[in-house]
C-alpha positions as a Markdown table, in Angstrom:
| # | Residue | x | y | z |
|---|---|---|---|---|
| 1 | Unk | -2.4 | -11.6 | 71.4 |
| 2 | Unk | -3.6 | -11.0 | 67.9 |
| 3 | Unk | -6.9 | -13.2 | 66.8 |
| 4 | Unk | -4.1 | -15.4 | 64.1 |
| 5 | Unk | -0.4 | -16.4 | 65.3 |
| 6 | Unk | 1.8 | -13.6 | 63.5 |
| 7 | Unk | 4.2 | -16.7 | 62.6 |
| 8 | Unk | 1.7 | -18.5 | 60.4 |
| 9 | Unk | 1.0 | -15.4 | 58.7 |
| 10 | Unk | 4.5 | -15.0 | 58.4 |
| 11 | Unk | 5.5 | -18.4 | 57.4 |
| 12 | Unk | 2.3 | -18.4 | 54.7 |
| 13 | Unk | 3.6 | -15.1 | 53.1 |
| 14 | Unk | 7.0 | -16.7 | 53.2 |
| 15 | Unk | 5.8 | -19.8 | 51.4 |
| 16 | Unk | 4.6 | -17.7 | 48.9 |
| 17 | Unk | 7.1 | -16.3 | 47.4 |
| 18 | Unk | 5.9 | -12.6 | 48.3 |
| 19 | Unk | 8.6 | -10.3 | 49.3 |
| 20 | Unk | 6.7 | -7.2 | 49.0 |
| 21 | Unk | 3.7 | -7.4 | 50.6 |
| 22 | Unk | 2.5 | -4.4 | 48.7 |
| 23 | Unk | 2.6 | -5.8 | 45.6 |
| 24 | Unk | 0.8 | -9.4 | 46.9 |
| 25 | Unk | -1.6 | -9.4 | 43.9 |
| 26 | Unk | -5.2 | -10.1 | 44.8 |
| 27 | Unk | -5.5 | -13.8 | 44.0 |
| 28 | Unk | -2.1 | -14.2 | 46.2 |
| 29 | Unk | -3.9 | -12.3 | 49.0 |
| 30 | Unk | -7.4 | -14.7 | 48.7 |
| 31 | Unk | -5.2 | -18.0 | 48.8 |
| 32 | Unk | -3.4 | -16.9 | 52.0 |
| 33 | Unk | -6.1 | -15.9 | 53.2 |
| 34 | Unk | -7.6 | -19.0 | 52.5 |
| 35 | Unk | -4.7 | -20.8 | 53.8 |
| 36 | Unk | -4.5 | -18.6 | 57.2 |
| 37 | Unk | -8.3 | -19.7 | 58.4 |
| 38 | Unk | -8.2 | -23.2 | 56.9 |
| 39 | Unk | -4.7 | -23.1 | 59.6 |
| 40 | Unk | -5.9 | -21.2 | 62.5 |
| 41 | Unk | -9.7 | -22.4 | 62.3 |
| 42 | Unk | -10.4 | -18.4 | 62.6 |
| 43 | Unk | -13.2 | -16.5 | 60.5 |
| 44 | Unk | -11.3 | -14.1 | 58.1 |
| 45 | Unk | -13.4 | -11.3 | 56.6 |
| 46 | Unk | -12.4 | -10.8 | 53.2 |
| 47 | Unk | -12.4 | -7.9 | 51.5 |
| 48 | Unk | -9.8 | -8.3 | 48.8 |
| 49 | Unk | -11.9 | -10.1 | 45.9 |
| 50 | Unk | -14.4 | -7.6 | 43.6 |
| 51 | Unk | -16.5 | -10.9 | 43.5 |
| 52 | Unk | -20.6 | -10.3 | 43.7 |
| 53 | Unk | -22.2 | -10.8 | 46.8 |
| 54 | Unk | -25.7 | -11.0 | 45.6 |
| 55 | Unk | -27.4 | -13.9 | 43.8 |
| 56 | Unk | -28.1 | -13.5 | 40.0 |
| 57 | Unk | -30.5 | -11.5 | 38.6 |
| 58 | Unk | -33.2 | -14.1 | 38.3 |
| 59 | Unk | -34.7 | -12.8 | 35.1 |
| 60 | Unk | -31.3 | -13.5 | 32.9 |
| 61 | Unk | -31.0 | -17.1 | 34.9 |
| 62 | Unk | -34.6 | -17.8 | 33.5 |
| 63 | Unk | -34.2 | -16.6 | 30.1 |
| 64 | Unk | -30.8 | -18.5 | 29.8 |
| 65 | Unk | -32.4 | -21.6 | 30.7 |
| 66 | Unk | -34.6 | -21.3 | 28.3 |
| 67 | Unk | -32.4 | -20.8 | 25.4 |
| 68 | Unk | -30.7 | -24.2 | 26.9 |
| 69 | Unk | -33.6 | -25.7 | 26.8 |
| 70 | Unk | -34.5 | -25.0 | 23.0 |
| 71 | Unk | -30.8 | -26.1 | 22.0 |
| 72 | Unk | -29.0 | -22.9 | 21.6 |
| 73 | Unk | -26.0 | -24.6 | 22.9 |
| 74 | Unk | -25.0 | -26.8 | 19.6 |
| 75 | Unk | -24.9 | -23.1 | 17.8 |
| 76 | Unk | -22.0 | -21.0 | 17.7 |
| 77 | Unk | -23.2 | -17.1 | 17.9 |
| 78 | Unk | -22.5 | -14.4 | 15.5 |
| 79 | Unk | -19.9 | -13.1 | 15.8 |
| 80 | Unk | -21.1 | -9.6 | 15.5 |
| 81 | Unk | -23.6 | -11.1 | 18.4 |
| 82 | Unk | -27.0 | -12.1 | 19.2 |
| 83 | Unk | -29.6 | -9.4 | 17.4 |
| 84 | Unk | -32.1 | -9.3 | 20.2 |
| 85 | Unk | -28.9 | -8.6 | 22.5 |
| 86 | Unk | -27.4 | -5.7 | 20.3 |
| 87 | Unk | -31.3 | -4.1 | 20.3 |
| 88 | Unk | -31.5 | -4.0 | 23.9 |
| 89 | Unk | -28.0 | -3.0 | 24.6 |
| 90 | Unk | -28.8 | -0.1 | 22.5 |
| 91 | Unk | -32.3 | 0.7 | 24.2 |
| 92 | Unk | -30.4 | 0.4 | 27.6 |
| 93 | Unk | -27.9 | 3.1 | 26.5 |
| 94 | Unk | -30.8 | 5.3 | 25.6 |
| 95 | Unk | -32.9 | 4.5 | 28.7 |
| 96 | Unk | -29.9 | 5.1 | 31.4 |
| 97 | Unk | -26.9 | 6.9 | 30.0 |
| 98 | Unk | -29.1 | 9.7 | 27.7 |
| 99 | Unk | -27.1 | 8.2 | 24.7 |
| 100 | Unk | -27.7 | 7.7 | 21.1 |
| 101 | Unk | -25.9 | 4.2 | 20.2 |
| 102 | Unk | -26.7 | 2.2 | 17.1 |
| 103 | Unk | -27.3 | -1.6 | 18.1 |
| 104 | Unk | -25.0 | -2.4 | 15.2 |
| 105 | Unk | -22.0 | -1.0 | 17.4 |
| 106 | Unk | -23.3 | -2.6 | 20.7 |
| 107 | Unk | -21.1 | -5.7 | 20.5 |
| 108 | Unk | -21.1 | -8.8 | 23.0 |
| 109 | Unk | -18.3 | -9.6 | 25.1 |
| 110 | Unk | -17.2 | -12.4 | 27.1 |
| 111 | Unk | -17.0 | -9.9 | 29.8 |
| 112 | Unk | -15.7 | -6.9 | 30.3 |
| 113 | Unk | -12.3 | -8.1 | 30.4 |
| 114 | Unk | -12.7 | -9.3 | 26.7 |
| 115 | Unk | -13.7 | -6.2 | 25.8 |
| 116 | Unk | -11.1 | -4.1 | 27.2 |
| 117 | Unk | -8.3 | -6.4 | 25.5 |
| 118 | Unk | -9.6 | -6.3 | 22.6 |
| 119 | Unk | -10.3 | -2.7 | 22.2 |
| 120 | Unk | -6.4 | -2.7 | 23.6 |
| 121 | Unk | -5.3 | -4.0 | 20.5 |
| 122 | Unk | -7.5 | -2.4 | 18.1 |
| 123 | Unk | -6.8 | 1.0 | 19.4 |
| 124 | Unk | -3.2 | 0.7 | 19.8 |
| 125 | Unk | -3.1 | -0.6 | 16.0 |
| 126 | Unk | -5.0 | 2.6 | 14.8 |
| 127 | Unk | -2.3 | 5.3 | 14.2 |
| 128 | Unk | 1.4 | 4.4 | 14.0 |
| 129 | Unk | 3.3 | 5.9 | 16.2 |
| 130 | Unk | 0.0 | 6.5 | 19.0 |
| 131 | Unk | 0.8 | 3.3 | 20.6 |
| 132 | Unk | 0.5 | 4.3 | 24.1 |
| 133 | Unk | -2.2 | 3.3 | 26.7 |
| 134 | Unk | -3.0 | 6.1 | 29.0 |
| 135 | Unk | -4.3 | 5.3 | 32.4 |
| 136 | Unk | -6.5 | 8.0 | 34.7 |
| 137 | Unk | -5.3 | 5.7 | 38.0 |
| 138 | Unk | -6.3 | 3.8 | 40.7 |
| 139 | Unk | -7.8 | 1.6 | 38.4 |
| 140 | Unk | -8.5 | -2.4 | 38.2 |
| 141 | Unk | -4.9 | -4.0 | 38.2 |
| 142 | Unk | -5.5 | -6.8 | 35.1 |
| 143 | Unk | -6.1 | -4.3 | 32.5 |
| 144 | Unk | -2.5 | -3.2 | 32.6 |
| 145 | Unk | -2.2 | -7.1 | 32.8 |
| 146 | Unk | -3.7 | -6.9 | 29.4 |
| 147 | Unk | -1.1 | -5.1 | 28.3 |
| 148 | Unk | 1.6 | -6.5 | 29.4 |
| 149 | Unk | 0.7 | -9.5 | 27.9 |
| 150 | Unk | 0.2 | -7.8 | 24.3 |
| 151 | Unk | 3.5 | -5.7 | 24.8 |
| 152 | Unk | 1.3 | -2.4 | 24.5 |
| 153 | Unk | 3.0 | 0.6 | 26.1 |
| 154 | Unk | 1.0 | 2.5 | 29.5 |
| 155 | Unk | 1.3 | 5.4 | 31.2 |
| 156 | Unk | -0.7 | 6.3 | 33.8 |
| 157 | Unk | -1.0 | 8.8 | 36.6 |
| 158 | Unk | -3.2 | 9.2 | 40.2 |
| 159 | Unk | -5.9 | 11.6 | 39.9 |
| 160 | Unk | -5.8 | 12.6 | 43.6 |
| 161 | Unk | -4.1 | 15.4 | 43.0 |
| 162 | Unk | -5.5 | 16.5 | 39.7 |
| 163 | Unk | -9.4 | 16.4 | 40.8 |
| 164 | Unk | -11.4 | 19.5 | 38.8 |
| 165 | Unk | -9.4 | 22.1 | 37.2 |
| 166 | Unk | -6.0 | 20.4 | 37.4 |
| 167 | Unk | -7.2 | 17.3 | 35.2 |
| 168 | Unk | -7.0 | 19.2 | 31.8 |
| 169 | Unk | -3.0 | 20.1 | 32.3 |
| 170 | Unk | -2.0 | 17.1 | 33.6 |
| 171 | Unk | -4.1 | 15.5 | 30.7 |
| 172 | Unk | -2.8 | 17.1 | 28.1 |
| 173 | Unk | 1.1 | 17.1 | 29.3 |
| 174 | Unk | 0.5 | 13.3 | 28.0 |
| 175 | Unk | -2.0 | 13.9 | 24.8 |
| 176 | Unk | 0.3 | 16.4 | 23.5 |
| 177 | Unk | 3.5 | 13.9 | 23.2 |
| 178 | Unk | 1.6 | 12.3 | 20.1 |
| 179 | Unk | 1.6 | 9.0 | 21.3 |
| 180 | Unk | -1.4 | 8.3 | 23.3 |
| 181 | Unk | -4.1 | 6.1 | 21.5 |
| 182 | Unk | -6.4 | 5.6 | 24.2 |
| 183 | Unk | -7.6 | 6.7 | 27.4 |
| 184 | Unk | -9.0 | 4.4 | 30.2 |
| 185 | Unk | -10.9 | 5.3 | 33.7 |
| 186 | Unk | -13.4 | 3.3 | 35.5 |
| 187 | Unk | -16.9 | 5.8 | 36.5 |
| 188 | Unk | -17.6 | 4.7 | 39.8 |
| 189 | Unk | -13.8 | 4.2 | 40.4 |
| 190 | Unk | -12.2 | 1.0 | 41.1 |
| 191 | Unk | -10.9 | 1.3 | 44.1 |
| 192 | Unk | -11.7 | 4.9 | 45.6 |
| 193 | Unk | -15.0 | 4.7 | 44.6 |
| 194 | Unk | -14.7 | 8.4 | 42.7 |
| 195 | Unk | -16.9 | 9.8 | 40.4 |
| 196 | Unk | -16.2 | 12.3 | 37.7 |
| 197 | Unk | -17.9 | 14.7 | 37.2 |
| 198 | Unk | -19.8 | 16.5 | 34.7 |
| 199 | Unk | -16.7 | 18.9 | 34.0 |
| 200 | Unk | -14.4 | 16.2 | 34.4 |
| 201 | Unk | -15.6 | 14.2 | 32.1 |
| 202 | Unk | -16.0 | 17.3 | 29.5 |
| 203 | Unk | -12.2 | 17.8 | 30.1 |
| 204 | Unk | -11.6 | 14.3 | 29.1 |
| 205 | Unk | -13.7 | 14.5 | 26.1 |
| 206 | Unk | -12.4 | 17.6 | 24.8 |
| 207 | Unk | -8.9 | 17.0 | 24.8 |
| 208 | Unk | -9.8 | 13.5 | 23.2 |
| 209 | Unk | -11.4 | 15.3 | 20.3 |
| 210 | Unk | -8.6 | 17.8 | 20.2 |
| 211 | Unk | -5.7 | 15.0 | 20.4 |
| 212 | Unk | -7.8 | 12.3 | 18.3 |
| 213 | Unk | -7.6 | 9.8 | 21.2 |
| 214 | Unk | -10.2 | 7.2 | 22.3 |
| 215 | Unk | -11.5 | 6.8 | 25.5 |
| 216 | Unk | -11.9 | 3.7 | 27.0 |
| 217 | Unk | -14.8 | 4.3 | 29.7 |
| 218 | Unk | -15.2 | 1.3 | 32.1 |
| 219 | Unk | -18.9 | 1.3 | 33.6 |
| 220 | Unk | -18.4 | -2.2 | 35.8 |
| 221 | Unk | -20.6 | -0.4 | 38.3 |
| 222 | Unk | -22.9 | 0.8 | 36.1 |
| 223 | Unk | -25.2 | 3.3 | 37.9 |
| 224 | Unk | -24.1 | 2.5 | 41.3 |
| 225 | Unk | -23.4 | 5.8 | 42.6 |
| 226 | Unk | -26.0 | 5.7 | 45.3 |
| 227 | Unk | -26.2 | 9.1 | 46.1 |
| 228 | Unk | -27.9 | 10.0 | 43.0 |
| 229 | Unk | -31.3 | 8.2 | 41.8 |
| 230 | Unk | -30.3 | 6.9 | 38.3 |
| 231 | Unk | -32.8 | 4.1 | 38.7 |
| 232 | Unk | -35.9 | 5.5 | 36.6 |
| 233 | Unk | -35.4 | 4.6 | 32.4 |
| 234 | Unk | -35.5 | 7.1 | 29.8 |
| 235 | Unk | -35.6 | 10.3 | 32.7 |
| 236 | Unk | -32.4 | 12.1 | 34.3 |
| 237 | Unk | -30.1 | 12.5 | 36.0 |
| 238 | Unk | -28.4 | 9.8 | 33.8 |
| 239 | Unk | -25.4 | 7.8 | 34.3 |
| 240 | Unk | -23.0 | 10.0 | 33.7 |
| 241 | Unk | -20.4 | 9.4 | 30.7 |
| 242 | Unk | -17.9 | 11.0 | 28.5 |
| 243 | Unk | -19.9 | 10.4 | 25.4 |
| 244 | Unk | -22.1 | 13.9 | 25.6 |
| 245 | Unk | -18.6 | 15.5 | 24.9 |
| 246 | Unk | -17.0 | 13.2 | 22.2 |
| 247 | Unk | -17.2 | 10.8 | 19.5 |
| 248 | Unk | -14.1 | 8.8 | 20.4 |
| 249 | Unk | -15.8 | 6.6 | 22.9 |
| 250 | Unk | -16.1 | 3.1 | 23.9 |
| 251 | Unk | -18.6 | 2.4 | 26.9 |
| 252 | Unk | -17.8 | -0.9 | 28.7 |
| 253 | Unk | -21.1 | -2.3 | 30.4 |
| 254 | Unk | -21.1 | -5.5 | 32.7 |
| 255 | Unk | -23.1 | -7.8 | 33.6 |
| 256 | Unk | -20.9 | -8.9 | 36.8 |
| 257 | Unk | -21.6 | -6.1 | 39.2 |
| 258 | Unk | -24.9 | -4.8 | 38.5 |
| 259 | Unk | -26.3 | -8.0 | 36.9 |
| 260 | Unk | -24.7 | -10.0 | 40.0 |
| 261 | Unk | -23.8 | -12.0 | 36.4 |
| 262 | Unk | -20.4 | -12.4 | 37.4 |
| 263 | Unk | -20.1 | -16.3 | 36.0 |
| 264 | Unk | -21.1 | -16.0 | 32.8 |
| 265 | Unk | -18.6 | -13.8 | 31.6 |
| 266 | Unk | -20.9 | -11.5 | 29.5 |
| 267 | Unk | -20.9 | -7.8 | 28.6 |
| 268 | Unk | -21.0 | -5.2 | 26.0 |
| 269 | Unk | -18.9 | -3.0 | 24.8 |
| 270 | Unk | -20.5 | -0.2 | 23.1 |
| 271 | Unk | -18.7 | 1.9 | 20.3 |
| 272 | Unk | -20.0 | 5.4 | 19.1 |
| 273 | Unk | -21.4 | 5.3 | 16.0 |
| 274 | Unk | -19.0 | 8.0 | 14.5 |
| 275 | Unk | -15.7 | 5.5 | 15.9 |
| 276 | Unk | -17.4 | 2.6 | 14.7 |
| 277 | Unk | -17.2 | 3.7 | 10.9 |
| 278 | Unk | -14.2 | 5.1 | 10.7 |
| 279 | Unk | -11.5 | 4.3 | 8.8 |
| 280 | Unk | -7.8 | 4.0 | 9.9 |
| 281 | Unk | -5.9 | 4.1 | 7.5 |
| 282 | Unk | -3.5 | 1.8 | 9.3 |
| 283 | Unk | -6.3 | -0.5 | 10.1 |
| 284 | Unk | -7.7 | -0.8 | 7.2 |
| 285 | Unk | -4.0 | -1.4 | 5.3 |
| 286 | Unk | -3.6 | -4.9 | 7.5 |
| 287 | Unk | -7.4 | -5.5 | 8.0 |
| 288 | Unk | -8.4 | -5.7 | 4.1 |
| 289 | Unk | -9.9 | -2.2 | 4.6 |
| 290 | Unk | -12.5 | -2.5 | 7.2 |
| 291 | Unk | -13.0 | 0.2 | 9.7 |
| 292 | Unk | -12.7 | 0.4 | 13.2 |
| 293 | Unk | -15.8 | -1.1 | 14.4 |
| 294 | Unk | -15.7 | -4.3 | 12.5 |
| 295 | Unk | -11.7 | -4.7 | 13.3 |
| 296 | Unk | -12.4 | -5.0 | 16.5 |
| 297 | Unk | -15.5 | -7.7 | 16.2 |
| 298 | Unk | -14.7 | -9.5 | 13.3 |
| 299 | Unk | -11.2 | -9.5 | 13.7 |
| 300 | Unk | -10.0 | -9.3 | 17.5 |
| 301 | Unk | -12.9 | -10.9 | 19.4 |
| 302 | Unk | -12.9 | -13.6 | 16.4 |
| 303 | Unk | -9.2 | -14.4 | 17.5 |
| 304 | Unk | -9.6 | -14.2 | 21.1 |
| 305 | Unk | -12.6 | -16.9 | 21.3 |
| 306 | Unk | -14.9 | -16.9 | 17.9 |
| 307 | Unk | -18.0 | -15.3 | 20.2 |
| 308 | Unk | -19.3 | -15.0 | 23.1 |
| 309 | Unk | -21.6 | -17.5 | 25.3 |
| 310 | Unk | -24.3 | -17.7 | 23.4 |
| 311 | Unk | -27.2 | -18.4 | 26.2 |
| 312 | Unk | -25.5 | -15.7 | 28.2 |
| 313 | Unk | -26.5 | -13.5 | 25.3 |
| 314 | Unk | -29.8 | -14.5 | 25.8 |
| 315 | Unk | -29.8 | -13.7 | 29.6 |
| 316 | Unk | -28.1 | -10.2 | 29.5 |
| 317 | Unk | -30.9 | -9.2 | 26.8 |
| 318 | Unk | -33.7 | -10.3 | 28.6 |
| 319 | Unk | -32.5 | -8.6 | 32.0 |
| 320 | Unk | -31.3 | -5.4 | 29.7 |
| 321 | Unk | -34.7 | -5.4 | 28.3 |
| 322 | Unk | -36.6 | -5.8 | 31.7 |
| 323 | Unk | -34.6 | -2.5 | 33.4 |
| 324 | Unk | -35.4 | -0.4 | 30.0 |
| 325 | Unk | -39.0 | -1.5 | 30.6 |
| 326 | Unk | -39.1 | -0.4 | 34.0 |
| 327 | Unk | -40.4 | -3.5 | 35.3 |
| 328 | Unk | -36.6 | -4.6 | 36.6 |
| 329 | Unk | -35.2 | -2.0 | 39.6 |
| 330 | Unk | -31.7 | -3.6 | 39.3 |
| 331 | Unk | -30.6 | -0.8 | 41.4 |
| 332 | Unk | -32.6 | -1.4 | 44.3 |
| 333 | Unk | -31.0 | -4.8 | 43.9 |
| 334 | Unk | -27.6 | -3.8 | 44.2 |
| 335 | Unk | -28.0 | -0.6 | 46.9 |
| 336 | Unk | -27.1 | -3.1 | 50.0 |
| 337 | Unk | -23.1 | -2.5 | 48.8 |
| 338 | Unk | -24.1 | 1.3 | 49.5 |
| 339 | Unk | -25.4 | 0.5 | 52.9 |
| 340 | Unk | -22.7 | -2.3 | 53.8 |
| 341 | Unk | -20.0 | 0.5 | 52.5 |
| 342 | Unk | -21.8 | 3.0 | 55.2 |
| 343 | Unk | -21.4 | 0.8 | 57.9 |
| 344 | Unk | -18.2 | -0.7 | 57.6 |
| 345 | Unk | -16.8 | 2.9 | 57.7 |
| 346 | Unk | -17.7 | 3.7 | 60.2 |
| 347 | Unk | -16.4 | 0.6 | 62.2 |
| 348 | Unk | -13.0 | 1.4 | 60.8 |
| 349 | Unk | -13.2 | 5.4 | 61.5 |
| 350 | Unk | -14.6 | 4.8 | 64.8 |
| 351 | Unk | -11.4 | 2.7 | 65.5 |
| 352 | Unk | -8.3 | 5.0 | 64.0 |
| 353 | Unk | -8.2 | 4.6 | 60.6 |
| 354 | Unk | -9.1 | 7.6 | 57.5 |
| 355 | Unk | -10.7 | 7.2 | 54.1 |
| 356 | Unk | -8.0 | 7.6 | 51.8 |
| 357 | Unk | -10.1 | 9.0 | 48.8 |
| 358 | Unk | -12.5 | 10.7 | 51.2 |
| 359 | Unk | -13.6 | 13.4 | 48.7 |
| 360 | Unk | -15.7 | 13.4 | 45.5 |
| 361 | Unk | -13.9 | 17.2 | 44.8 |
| 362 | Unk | -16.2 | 19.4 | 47.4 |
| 363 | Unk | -18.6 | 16.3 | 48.3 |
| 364 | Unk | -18.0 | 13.2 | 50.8 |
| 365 | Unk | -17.2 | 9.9 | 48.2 |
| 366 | Unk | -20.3 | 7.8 | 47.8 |
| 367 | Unk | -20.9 | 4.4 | 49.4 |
| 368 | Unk | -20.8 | 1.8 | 47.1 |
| 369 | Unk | -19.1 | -1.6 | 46.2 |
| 370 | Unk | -15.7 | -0.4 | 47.2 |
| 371 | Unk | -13.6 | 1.9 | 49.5 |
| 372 | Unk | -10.1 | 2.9 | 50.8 |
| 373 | Unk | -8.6 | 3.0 | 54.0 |
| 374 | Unk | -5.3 | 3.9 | 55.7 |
| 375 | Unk | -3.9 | 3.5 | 59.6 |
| 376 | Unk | -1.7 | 6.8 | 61.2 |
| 377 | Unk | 1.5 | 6.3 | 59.5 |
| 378 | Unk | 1.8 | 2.6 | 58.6 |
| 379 | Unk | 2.4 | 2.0 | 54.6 |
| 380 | Unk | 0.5 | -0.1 | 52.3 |
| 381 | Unk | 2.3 | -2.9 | 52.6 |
| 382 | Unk | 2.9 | -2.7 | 56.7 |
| 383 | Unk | -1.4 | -2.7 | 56.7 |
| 384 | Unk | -2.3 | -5.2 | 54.8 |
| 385 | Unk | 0.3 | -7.4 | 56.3 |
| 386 | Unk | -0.3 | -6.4 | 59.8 |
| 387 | Unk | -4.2 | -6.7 | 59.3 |
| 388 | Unk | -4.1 | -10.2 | 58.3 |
| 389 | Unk | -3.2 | -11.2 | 61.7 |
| 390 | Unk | -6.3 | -10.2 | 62.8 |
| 391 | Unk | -8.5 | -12.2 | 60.0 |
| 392 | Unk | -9.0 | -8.9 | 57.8 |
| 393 | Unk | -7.8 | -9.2 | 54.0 |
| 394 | Unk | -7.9 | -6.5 | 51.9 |
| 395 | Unk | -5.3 | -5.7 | 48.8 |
| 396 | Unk | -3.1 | -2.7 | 48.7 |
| 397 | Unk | -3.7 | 0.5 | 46.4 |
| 398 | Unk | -0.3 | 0.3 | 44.9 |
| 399 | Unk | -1.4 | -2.3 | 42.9 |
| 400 | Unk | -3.9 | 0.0 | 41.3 |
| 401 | Unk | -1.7 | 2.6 | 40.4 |
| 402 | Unk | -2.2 | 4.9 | 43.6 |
| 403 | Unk | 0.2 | 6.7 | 44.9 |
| 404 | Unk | -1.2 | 6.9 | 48.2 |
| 405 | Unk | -0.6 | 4.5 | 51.4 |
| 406 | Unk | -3.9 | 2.4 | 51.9 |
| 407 | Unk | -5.7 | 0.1 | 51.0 |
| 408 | Unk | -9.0 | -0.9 | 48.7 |
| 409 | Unk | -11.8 | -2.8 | 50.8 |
| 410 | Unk | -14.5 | -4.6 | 48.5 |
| 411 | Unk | -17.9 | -4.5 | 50.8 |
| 412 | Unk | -19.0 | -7.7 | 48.7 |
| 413 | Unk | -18.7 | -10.6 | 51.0 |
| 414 | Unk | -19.6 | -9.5 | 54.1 |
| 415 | Unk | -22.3 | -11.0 | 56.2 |
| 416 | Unk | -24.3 | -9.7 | 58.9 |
| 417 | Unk | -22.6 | -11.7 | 61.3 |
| 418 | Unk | -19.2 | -10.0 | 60.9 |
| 419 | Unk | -20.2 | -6.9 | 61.6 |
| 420 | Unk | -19.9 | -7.1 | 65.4 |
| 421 | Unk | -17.0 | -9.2 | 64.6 |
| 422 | Unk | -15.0 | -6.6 | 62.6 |
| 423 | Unk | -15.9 | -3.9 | 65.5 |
| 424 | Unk | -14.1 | -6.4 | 67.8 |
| 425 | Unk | -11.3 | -7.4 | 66.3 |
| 426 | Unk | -10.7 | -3.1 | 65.1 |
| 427 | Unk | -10.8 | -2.6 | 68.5 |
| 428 | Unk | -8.0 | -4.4 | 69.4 |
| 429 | Unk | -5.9 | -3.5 | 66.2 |
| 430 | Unk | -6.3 | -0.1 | 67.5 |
| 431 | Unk | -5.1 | -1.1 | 71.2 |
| 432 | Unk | -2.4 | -2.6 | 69.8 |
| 433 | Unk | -1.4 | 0.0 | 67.4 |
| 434 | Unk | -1.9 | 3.4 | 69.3 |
């Protein structure tokens, strides 16, 4: 007897609408979920939402009250964004990336979200004819969400097999067609929790350069490869990044993850200062000649939402100022995901299962805020279904452009309690599923 009735799992999934399990996207997941222990009256342990589990970094709470306090609220921000913000999102880059970027390209974002669509648009609007999005997959689901909604053209591939070496061919069997304006890849990786690496990311850069393509570099979990200390400002190792090998880069930094800032929807997206001046000449024909930098704040992000939050600017400075200044160890913050990520796998590994993306290349993958798992020979689909009979919700890694059978499990919401409870009910999944 499984912990939940299989028939009101069924039923739910029915009710639904979902007839691939596989492809239950993760807010369908959460509300069955939802649905399933509201039902049964059983605990679920949820694993399928990339939502903080940490309270907010107290230093950005205080600083945005403060800005409440003095009226800030009755002002709409520049567009171009706060000053103080654009300083200290400049200083960070320098303090814990090793990178040289002007505060005049470091441009709030309602999140990170925001910033992806809107460099979407402004890079697939560059170059005629380079209207082509490419993917370095698994990666976070919405973005190609983004594009869908715009109507931009994707490609994308899993990088399971083309670790090291293999990346540059595979890479440049796409840059070479001529019609790829951007390239996109989360560093850590949402959902295997990969890291590239210094050569990797050299690769990437180079043939960016060589094909005149921009890469899109996602940093949600900024600095949250644990086994490396990247904790100490303005000293290596740094966080590592494709901009020490190109200037066609855009560097997305969050507050959601390592911020815990999830709520407030604020981020910066930070353009090189070479992309930032330079002139498309398609851009500039249908922006009244502005280059790329300014198309993409005065332009996009004033039609998607005239600004961003303006107290939340205030908070992401003051905690971006605190970490530069050493007197904030956000990292030390944020390192329970690592050691929530170390026990949970072993629970699951104890009981049958395999890490999916086990393998950073010729090192084990890091703990962190995310991981993948598979079961013997079941499919993606067949897991996560059969799973959710025994209060465990997780999405599947076919919805992040993997090719492989498993699925991604977010560490984020799990209490101390469910430890002992996940052991148990793993147990029995694995008696029931020799």
């Amino acid at each position: 007897m499984t912990p939940i009735k299989k028939q009101l799992i069924d039923n739910a999934i029915s009710d639904f609408g979902i007839q691939d399990f596989a492809k239950a996207t993760i807010r369908e997941v959460k509300s069955i979920a939802a649905y399933a222990e509201r039902e049964s009256g059983v605990e679920f342990i949820k694993m399928e939402m990339g939502i903080p589990g940490l309270s907010a970094s107290k230093i950005g709470v205080k600083a945005q009250i403060e800005a409440l306090e003095k009226g800030i609220a009755n002002s709409y921000p520049d567009i171009q964004g706060l000053p103080e913000l654009k300083q200290q999102a400049s200083r960070f880059v320098k303090a814990f990336i090793g990178l040289d970027v002007a505060a005049e390209g470091c441009i709030p974002v309602s999140g990170s979200m925001q910033g992806t669509f809107a460099s979407f648009l402004t890079c697939s609007q560059s170059v005629k004819g380079k209207d082509t999005i490419l993917f370095i997959d698994p990666g976070f689901p919405v973005q190609k969400m983004q594009l869908q909604v715009m109507g931009v053209n994707y490609l994308t591939f899993d990088v399971y097999d083309y670790r090291g070496s293999k990346l540059r061919d595979k890479l440049e069997s796409y840059l070479s067609t001529g019609k790829i304006c951007a390239i996109v890849y989360s560093n850590p990786n949402n959902p295997s929790w990969i890291c590239m690496s210094e050569d990797e990311l050299q690769t990437i850069g180079e043939l960016a350069t060589r094909y005149d393509a921009v890469v899109i570099e996602d940093l949600a979990y900024f600095a949250m490869d644990f086994r490396r200390d990247l904790s100490v400002p303005f000293q290596p190792p740094y966080q590592p990044t494709v901009g020490r090998y190109t200037d066609n880069y855009m560097l997305l930094i969050s507050g959601s993850k390592a911020f815990s800032y999830a709520g407030e929807r604020i981020g910066v997206t930070c353009i090189s200062d070479a992309l930032y001046k330079r002139v498309y000449a398609d851009l500039a024909a249908r922006y009244e000649g502005l280059p790329f930098g300014p198309v993409f704040s005065t332009r996009m992000l004033y039609a998607l939402s005239s600004g961003t939050s303006h107290s939340a600017q205030y908070a992401l400075a003051a905690i971006l100022k605190a970490a530069a200044d050493g007197t904030y160890d956000f990292r030390s913050e944020i390192a329970v995901y690592g050691e929530r990520a170390r026990r949970l796998k072993k629970i699951f590994t104890d009981n049958g299962f395999h890490i999916v993306y086990d393998k950073d290349l010729d090192e084990p993958i890091a703990d962190g805020f995310y991981f993948t798992i598979g079961y013997k020979n079941m499919t993606s689909g067949e897991l996560a279904h059969e799973l959710m009979y025994y209060g465990v919700s997780a999405i599947c890694l076919v919805t992040t452009g993997s090719h492989q059978e498993g699925l991604r499990v977010c560490t984020s919401f799990i209490r101390d309690n469910q430890y002992a409870l996940l052991e148990e009910r793993m147990k029995l999944f694995a008696q029931l599923n020799p």
